[in-house]
C-alpha positions in Angstrom: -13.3 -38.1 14.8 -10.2 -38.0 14.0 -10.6 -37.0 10.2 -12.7 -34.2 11.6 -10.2 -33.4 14.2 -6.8 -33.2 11.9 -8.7 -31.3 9.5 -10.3 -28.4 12.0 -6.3 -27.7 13.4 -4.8 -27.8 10.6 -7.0 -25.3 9.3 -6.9 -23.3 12.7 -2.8 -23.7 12.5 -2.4 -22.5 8.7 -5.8 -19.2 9.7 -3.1 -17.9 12.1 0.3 -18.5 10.7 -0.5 -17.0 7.8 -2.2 -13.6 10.2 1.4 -12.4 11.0 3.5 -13.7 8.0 0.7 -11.6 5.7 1.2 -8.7 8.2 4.7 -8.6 8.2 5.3 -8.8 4.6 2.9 -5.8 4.2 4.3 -3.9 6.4 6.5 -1.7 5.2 4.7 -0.5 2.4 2.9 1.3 4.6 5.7 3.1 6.5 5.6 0.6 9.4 2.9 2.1 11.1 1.3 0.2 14.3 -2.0 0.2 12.8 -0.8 -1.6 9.8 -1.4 -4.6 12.5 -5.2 -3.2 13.3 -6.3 -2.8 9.8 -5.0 -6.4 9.2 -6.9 -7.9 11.9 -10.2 -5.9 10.9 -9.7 -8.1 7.6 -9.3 -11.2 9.5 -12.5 -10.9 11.6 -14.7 -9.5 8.7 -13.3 -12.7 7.0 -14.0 -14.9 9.8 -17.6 -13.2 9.6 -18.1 -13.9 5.7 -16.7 -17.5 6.6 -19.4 -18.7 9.4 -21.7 -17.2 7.3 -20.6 -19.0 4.3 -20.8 -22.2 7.0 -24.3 -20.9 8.2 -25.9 -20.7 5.1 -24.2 -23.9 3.6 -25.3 -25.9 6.2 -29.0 -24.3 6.5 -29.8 -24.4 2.8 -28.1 -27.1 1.0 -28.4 -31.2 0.9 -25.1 -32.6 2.8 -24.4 -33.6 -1.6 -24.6 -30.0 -2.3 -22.4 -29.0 0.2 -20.0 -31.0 -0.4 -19.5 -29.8 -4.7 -20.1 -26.5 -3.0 -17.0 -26.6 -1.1 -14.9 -28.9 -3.0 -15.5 -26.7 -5.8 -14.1 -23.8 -3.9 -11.2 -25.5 -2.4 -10.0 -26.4 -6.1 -10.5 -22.6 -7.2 -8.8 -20.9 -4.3 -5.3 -23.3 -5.1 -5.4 -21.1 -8.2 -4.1 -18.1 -5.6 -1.3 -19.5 -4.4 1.4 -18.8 -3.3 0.1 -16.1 -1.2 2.7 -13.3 -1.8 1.5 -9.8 -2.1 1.7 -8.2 -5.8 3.7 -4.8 -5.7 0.9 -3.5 -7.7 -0.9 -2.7 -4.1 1.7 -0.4 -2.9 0.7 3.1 -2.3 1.9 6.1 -3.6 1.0 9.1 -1.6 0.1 9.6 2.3 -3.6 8.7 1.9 -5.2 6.8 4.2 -4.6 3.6 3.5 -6.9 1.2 5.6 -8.8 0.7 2.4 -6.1 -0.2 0.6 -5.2 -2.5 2.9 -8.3 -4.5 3.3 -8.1 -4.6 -1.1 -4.5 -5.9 -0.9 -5.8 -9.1 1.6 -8.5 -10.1 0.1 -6.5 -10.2 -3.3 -3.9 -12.0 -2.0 -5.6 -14.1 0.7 -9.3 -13.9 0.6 -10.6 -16.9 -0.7 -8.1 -19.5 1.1 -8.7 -17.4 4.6 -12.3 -17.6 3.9 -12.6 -21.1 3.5 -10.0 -21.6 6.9 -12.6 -19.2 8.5 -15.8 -21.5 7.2 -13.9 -24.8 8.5 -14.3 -24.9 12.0 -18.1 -24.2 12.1 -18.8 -26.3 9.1 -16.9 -29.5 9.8 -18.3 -29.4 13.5 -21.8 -29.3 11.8 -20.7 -31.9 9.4 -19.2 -34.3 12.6 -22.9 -33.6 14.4 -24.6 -34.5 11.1 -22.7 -38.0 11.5 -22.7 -38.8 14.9 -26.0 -38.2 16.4 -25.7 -37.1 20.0 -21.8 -35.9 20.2 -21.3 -32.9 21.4 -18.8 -30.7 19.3 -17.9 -27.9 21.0 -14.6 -29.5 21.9 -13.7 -29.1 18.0 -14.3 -25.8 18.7 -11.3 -26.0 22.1 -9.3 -27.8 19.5 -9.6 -25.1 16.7 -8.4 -22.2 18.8 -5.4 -24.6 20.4 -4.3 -24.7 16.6 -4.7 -21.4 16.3 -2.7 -20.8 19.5 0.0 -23.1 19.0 0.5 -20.8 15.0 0.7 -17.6 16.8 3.7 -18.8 19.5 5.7 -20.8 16.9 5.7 -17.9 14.6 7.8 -15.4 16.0 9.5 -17.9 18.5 10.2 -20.6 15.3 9.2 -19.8 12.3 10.1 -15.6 12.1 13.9 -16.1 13.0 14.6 -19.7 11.1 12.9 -18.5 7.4 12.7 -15.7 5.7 9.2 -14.2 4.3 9.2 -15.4 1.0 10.0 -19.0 1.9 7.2 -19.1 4.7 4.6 -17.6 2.5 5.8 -20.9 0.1 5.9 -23.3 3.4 2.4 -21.9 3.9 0.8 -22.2 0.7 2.1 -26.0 0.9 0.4 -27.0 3.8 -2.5 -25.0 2.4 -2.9 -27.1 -0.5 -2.6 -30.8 2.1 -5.3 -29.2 4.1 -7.4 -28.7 1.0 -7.0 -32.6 0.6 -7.8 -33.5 3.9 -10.8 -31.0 4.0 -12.3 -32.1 0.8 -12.0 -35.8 1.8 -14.0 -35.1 5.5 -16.7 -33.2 3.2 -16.6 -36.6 1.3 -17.3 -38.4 4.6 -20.1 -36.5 5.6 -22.0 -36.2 2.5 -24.3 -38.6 4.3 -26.6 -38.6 6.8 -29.2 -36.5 8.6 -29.3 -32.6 9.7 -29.2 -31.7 12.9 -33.1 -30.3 12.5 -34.6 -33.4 11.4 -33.2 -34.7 15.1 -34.4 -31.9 17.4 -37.0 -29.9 16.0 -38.1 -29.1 19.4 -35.5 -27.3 20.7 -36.7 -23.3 21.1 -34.5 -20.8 18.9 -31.9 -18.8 21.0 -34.2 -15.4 21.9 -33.0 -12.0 20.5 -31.8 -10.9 24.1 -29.5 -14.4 24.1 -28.3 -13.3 20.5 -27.3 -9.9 21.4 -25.1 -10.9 24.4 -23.5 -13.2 22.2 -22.7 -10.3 20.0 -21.5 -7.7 22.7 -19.5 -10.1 24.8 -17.3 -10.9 21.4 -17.3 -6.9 21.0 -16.2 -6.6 24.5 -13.3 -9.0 23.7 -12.5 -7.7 20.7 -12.1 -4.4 21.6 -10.1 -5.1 23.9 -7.4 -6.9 22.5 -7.2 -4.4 19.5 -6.9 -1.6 21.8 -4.0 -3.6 24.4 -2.0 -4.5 21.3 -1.9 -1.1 20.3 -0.5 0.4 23.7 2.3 -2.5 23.5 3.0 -1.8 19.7 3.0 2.0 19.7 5.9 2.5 21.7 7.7 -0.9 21.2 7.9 -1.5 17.3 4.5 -3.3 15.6 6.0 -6.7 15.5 4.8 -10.4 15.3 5.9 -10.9 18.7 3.9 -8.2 20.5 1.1 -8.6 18.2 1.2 -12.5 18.7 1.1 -11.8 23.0 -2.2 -10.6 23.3 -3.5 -13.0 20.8 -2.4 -16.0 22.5 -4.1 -14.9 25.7 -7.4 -13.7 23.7 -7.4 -17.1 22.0 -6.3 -19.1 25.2 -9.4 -17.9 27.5 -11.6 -19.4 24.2 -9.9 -22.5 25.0 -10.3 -22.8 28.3 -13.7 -21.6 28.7 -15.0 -24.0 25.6 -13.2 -27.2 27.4 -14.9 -27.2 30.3 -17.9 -25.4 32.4 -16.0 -26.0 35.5 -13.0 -23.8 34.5 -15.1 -20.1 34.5 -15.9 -19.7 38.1 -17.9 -16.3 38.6 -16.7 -16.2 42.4 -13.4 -16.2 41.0 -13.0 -14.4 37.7 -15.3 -11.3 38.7 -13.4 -10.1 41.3 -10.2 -10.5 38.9 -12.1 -8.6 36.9 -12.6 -5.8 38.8 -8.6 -5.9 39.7 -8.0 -6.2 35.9 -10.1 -2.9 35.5 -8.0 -1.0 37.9 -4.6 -2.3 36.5 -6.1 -1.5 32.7 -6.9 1.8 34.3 -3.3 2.2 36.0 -2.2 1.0 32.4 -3.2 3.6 30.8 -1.2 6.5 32.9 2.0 4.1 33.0 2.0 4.1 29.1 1.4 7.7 29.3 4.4 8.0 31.7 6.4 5.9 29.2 7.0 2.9 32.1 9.0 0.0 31.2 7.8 -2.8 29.5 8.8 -5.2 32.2 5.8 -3.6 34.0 3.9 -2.7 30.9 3.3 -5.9 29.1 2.8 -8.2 31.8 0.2 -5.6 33.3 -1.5 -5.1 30.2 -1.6 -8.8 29.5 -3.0 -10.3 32.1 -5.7 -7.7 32.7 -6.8 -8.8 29.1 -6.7 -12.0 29.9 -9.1 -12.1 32.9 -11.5 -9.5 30.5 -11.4 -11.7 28.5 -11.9 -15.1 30.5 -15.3 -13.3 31.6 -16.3 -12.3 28.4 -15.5 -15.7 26.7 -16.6 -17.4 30.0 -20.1 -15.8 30.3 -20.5 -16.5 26.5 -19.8 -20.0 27.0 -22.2 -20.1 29.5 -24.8 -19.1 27.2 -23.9 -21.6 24.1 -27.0 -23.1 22.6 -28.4 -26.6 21.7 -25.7 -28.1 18.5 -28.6 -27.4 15.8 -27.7 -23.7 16.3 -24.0 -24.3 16.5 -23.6 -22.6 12.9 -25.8 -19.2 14.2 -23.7 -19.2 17.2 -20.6 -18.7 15.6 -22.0 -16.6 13.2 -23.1 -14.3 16.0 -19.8 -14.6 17.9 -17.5 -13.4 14.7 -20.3 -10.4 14.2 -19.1 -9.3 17.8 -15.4 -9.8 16.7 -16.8 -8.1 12.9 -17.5 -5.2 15.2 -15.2 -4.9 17.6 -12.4 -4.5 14.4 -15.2 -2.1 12.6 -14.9 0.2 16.0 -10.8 -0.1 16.7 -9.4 -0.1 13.1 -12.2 2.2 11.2 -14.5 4.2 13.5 -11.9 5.0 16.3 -9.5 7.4 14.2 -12.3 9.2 12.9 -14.6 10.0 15.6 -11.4 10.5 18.4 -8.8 12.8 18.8 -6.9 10.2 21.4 -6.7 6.8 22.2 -10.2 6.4 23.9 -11.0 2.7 22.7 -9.6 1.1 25.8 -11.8 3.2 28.2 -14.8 2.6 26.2 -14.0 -1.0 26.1 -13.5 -1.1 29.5 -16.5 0.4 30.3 -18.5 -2.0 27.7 -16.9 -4.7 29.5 -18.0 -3.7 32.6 -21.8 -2.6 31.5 -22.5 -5.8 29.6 -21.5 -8.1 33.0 -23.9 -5.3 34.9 -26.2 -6.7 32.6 -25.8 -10.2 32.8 -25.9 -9.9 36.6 -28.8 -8.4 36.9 -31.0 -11.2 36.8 -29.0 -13.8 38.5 -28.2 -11.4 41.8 -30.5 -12.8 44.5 -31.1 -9.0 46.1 -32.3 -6.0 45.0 -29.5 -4.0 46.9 -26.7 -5.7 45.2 -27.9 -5.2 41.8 -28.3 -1.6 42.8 -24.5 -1.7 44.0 -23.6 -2.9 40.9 -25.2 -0.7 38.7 -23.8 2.4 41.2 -19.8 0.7 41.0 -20.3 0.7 37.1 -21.7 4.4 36.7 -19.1 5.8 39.3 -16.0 3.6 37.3 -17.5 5.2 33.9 -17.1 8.4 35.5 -13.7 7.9 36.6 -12.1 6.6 33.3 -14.0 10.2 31.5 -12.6 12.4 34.4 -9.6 11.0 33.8 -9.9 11.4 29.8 -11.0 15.4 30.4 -8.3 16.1 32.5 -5.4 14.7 30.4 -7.3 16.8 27.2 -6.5 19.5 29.3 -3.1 19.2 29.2 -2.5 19.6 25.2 -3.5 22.5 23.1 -4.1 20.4 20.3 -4.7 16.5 19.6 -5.6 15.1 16.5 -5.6 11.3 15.2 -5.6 9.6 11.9 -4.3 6.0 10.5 -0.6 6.7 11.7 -1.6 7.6 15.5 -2.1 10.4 17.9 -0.7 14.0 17.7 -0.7 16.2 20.3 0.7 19.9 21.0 1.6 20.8 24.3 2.6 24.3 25.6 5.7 23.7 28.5 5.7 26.7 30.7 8.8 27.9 31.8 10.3 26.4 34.7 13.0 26.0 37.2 14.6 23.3 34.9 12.8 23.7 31.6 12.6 26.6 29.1 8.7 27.7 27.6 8.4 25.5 24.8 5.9 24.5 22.4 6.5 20.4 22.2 5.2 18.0 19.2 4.2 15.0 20.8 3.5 11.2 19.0 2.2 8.6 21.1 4.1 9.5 23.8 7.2 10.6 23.1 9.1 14.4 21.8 9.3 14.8 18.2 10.3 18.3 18.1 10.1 21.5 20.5 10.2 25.1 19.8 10.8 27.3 22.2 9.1 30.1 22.8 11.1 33.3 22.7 12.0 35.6 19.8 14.4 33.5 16.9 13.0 30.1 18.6 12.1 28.8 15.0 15.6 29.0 14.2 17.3 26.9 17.4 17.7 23.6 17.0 16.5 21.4 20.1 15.6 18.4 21.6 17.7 15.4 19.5 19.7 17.6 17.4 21.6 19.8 19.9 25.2 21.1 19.5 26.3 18.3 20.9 24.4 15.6 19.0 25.5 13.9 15.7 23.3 14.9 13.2 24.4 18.6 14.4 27.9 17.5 13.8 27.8 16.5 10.5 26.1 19.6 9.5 28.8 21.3 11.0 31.4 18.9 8.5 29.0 19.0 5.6 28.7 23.1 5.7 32.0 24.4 5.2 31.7 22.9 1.6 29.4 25.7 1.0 25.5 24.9 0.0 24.6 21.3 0.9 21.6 19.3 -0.5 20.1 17.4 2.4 17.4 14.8 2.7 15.3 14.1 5.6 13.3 10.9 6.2 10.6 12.4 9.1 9.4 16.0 9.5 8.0 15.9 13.2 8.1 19.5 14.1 10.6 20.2 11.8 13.5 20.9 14.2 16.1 19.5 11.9 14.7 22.4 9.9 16.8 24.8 11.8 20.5 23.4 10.9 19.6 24.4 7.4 21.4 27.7 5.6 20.4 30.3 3.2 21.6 28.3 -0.1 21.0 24.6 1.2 18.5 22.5 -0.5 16.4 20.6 2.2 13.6 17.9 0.9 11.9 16.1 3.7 9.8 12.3 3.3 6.9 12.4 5.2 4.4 9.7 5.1 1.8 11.3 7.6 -0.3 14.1 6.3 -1.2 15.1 9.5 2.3 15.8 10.9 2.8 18.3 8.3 -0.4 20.3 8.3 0.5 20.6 12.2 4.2 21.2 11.3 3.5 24.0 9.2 0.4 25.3 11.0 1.7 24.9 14.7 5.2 25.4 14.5 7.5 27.9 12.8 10.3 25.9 11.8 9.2 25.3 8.3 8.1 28.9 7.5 11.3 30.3 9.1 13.7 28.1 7.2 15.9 30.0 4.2 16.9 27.0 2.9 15.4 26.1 -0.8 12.7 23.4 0.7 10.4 20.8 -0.7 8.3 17.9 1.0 7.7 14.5 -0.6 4.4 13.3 0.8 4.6 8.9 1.0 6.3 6.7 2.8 10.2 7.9 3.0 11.7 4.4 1.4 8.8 4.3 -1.2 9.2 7.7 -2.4 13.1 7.6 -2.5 12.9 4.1 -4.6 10.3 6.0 -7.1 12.6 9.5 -7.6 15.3 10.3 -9.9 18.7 11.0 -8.0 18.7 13.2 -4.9 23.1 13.7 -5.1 22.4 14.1 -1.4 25.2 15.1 0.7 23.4 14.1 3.9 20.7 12.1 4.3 19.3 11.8 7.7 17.0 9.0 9.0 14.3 10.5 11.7 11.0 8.7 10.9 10.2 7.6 14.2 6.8 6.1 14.9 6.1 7.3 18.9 8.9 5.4 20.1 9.7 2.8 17.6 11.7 3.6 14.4 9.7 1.2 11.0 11.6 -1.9 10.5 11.7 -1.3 6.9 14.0 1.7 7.2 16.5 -0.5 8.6 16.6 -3.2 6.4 19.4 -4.0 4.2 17.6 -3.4 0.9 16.5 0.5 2.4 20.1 1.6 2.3 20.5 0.4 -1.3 18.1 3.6 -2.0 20.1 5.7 0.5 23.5 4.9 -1.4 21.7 6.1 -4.5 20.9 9.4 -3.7 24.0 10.4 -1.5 26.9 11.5 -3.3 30.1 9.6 -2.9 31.4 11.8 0.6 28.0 12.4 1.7 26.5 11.0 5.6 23.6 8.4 6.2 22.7 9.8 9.4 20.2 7.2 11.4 18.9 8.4 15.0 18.9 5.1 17.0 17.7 6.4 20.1 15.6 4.2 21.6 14.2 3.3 25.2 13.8 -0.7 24.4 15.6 -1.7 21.2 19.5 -1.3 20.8 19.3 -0.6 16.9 23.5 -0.2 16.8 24.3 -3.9 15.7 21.1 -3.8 12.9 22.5 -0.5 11.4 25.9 -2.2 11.7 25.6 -5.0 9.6 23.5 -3.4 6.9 25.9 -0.5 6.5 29.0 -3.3 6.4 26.6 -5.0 3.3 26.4 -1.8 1.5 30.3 -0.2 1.7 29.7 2.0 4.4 31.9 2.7 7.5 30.6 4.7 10.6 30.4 5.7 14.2 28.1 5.9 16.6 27.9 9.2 18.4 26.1 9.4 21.9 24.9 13.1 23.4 23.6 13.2 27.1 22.0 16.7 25.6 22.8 18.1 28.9 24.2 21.6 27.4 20.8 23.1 27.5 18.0 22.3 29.4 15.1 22.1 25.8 18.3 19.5 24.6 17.4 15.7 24.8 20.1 12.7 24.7 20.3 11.3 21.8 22.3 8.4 20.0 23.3 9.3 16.1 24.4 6.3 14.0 26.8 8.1 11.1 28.0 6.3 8.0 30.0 7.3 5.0 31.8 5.8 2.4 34.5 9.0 3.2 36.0 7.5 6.0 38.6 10.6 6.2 35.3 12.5 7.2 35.2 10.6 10.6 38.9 11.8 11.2 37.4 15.3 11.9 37.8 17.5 15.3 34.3 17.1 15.5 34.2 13.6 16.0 37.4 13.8 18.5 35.6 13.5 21.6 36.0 10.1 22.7 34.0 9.9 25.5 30.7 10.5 23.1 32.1 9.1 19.9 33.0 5.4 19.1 33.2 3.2 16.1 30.6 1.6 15.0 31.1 -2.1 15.9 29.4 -5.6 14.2 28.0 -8.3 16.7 29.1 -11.1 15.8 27.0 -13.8 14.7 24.0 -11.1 13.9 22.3 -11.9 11.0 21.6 -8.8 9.1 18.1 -8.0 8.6 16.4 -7.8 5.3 12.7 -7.0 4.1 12.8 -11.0 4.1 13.5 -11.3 7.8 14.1 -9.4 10.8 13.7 -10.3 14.9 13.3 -7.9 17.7 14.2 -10.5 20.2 17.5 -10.0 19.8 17.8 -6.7 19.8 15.8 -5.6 23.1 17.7 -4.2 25.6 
């Protein structure tokens, strides 16, 4: 046992270390997007598929000597792809779609040793049956998902702040090669013995009916922890930490429900589930409202975890005789398989919003319809049942159609949701048309004769982008650069001379920009628009001799971490001229970005200042926070910048380590 043991956690610890560390140095080559995070985990369970099958067929077709050359064989090979760091070759070059891309760059880098992490668990429990007639192995299986736990917490809690990227991804391909020792040794061990068919040939196949629940309660679960983690990551920043959350909690119902049949208790769990459906449900109009992650997360998270302690429980539940140990897995990662296929592929295709919780919601609560049915000892409870689940589904659509109401347009791709809402004019607003992402204002244009040329929302009179046009202009014709088009507000602070070339990465925010909106069209300035990632694209051109470059690529909520690390502003000192402004908009609901912008501009020669605007001049104004750095400190000396109550010096915190495409942590930085 303890050979077996040792071997199935250490593979379980290194399969989900290596999840965020792969993540995270990928990243920001793909402009930091949230879904950067769902792709990746599409990858992962369509390698955990190929891996129980890979166990499944190993196991089903070969003599235990076969196996193990088999394996062995493949352990040796897949040490020829260490160290798992990503080749720059991968990184894209336009604002494609780049799921597939994605899924490429991982298996190149990390396919064959994740595939063989993935084929451990089911095949070394097989392997432990095969030698000790009689066990019962499914608490390997309660072990493997501890080790896979236990990854996901240290990571961003211990390993993220202690090492940078590149030394992890070298940590990792260390332990990588012990485990190939240790695993190669326990196949030598069980080369021996008998199969578990030639001990219980008459035990009857699971049915197709048991197969399919298998499949759609790991849909179910799937499903739902793709869509949660996207609600905390849109709005937050797409982290380790908040992808790791839900992860835990998904991996820690496996646990729990695979220890021991006495921890699922129907009479307890199914009425937590139908609370867990209401607070999912209430979930979904707080992220709408943009409530505070103290209520957020914790809601969020423990409604997933009860879904998924019944989904896991009842699956559990249904486990089959050890000789089908291998086809039960294999049938469980096809759920998870699927569950990724819907969230990370089918989702932004077929939907204009963010529907995948409902559905999965509504799965969840079909499939345990189902599963009721037969074990509900009268007719009129299974009828209640089936009426509570029709009348919930209704519910969750009524509240889909009437929210679709409220937007003239909404559109999705890879890099999230995009909606266009028409504000009528109020007592305290002006008639606008606003672009919304996620949930939050990235641009509004107000609707009244010369509205395409007002600026509004984060770049009032009063803001500090607004003021260093003000500087900038009585030069005469400035070149700017903008990292972010949103609407294209900033659009409107350009002159009749200017030179203005916005980075965009999303394809989508300009076809609305320029189809929806009438900043771009409206604009005198001389204007181009680089379509990639705004870092990428600025590391691949010549010299911009900018003389201001502004920073505005927000993702919903959350600016990319990549924009902010230290290497990012080596590109940004390259293309401004020697008196020109970085200007970075920090505003943010959860993250104070001040001490991050701070120490990277100290690394790079910069000075700056911080300038905050309650946007309270106008009522279609919105308060803002403007980090502005120069290396033409005399430019801060201004009238401009004499207000004192809105401008201050931009301060390090001491002891903050600066943050670097090597490391980075939001932990210290939430506010």
């Amino acid at each position: 046992m303890p050979v077996y043991a040792a071997t199935i956690f250490l593979s379980a610890f290194l399969l989900f270390q290596v999840q965020p560390l792969i993540a995270k140095f990928i990243l920001p080559w793909f402009g930091g997007s949230a879904a950067v995070w769902s792709a990746a985990l599409l990858f992962f369970q369509l390698l955990l598929l190929a891996g129980y099958l890979y166990a499944h067929c190993l196991i089903r077709y070969l003599k235990p000597k076969q196996q193990f050359w088999v394996h062995g064989s493949l352990l040796i090979l897949s040490l020829a792809t260490l160290p798992i760091v990503p080749s720059a070759m991968w990184k894209p070059s336009g604002g494609d779609d780049p799921t597939l891309r994605i899924l490429l760059l991982l298996a190149a880098t990390i396919g064959l040793p994740y595939g063989l992490l993935s084929a451990t668990s089911p095949l070394l429990q097989a392997w432990y049956l095969r030698t000790h007639q009689g066990a019962i192995p499914y608490r390997l299986f309660a072990l493997s998902n501890f080790g896979s736990m236990l990854a996901l917490l240290s990571y961003p809690l211990v390993i993220e702040p202690r090492l940078a990227l590149s030394k992890q991804a070298l940590v990792w391909s260390l332990a990588y090669v012990a485990f190939a020792i240790v695993c190669a040794f326990a196949a030598w061990r069980s080369r021996l013995g008998d199969t578990p068919e030639s001990t219980s040939a008459d035990v009857p196949p699971p049915t197709p009916a048991q197969r399919t629940l298998w499949i759609g309660f790991a849909a179910c679960a799937s499903i739902l922890l793709l869509a949660v983690t996207s609600h905390l990551t849109q709005n937050i920043a797409p982290i380790p930490l908040l992808w790791v959350a839900p992860l835990s909690l998904y991996l820690l119902s496996f646990i729990l429900c695979f220890e021991s049949d006495r921890i699922y208790n129907r009479a307890i769990f199914l009425p937590l589930l139908v609370v867990s459906l209401y607070l999912l449900t209430r979930g979904i109009s707080w992220y709408e409202n943009n409530a505070e992650p103290s209520r957020l997360i914790p809601a969020l998270c423990g409604a997933l975890f009860i879904c998924c302690m019944v989904c896991h429980g009842e699956l559990a539940r249904r486990r089959p005789h050890p000789r089908y140990l291998t086809q039960f897995y294999l049938m469980v990662s096809i759920g998870g398989a699927v569950g990724g296929l819907f969230v990370a592929l089918a989702a932004p295709r077929l939907f204009n919003s963010y529907y995948e919780l409902p559905v999965a919601m509504v799965l969840c609560a079909i499939i345990v319809t189902c599963v009721l049915w037969t074990d509900l000892p009268k007719t009129w409870l299974r009828a209640a049942t089936v009426l509570a689940t029709i009348a919930f589904a209704a519910i969750l659509i009524r509240i889909e159609v009437e929210d679709a109401r409220l937007y003239t347009l909404s559109a999705r791709n890879f890099y999230g949701v995009l909606r266009v809402f028409d504000q009528p004019d109020g007592k305290y607003t002006s008639a606008a048309r606003l672009l919304i992402h996620g949930t939050i204002n990235h641009g509004t244009q107000l609707k009244r004769p010369g509205g395409d040329r007002i600026p509004t929302s984060y770049f009032g009179t009063g803001s500090g982008i607004n003021r260093a046009f003000h500087i900038l202009g009585r030069r005469g014709p400035i070149r700017i650069g903008v990292l972010g088009l949103g609407a294209g507000v900033t659009a409107t602070l350009a002159r009749p001379g200017d030179t203005l070339h916005y980075y965009e990465i999303n394809p989508l925010v300009v076809r609305i920009a320029q189809s929806q909106f009438g900043f771009w069209n409206a604009c005198p300035a001389e204007k181009r628009l680089y379509l990639g990632d705004g870092r990428l694209v600025l590391e691949a051109i010549p010299d911009e001799h900018l003389d201001l470059l502004a920073m505005d690529a927000f993702s919903s909520d959350a600016v990319p971490v990549h924009l902010l690390a230290a290497e990012a502003y080596r590109s940004y000192l390259r293309h401004l001229n020697p008196a020109g402004i970085l200007a970075i908009n920090i505003t943010n609901r959860y993250l104070d970005l001040e001490p991050v912008v701070a120490q990277a501009a100290a690394a790079n020669g910069f000075q700056g200042i911080v300038v905050e605007d309650a946007g309270e001049d106008e009522n279609y104004f919105s308060p803002s926070t403007w980090a502005l750095l120069s290396r033409d400190t005399a430019l801060f000396n201004d009238a401009n910048f004499g207000d004192h109550f809105a401008v201050s010096k931009l301060r390090l915190k001491p002891g903050f380590r600066a943050w670097t495409d090597d490391y980075s942590n939001i932990v210290q930085i939430l506010q």
